[in-house]
C-alpha positions as CSV (number, residue, x, y, z in Angstrom):
1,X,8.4,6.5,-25.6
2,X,7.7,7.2,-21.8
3,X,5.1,6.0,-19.8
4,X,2.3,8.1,-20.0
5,X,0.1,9.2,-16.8
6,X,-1.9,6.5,-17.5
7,X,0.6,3.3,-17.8
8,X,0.3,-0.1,-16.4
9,X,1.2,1.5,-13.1
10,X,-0.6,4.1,-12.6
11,X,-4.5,3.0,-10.9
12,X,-7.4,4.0,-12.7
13,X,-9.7,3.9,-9.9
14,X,-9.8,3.0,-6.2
15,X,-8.5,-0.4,-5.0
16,X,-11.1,-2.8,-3.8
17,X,-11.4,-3.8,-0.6
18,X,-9.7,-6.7,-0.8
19,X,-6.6,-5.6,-2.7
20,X,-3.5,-6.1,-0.9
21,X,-2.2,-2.5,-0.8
22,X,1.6,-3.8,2.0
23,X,2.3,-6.6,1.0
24,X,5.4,-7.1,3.8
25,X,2.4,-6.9,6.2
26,X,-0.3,-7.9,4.4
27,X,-2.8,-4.9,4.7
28,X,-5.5,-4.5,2.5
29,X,-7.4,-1.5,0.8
30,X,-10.3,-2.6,3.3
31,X,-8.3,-2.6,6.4
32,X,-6.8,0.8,5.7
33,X,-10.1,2.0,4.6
34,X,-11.8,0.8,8.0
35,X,-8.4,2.1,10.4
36,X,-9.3,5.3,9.1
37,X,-12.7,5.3,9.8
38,X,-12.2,4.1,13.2
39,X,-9.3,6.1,14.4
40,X,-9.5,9.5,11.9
41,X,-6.4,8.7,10.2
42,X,-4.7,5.6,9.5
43,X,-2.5,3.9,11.7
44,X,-1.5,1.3,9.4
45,X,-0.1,3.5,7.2
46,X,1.5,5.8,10.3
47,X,2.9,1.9,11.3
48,X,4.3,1.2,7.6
49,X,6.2,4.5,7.4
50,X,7.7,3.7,10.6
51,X,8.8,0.1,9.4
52,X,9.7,1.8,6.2
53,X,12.2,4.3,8.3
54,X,13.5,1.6,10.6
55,X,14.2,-1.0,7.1
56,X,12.0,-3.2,8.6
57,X,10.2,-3.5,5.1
58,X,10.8,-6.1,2.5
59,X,8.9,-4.2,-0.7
60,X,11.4,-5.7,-3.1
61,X,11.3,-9.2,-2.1
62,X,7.6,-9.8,-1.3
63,X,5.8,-7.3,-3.7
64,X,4.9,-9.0,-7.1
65,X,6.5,-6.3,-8.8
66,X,10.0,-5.8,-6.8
67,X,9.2,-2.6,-5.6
C-alpha cells in the first residue's frame, strides 16, 4: 500500500525549536524561526538553497535518514 499523507515522513505539527531542521549546517527550527523574525525572511534558508545549487550540501551523508 502507499504511504498515506500522513506517514512516518510527513510532520504532524511544527518542529520545536531545537530540532535540527540542515543538518550539513546544523540549523535548527529556532534559528530559522528567529532569522526570520530579525531579517523578514530567512536567510538561512536563502544560504541553504544556494549551497544546495552550488553541491555544496551533504544531505545524503549527514541526514539520519540519507536524504
Amino acid at each position: 500500500m502507499p504511504p498515506g499523507p500522513f506517514d512516518a515522513e510527513t510532520p504532524t505539527s511544527p518542529p520545536a525549536d531545537g530540532e535540527v531542521i540542515c543538518f550539513c549546517f546544523g540549523h535548527t527550527a529556532g534559528a530559522i524561526r528567529e532569522d526570520v523574525r530579525r531579517h523578514g525572511r530567512s536567510t538561512i534558508l536563502e544560504a541553504i538553497a544556494a549551497a544546495r545549487k552550488d553541491s555544496r550540501c551533504r544531505c545524503a551523508a549527514v541526514h539520519p535518514l540519507g536524504r
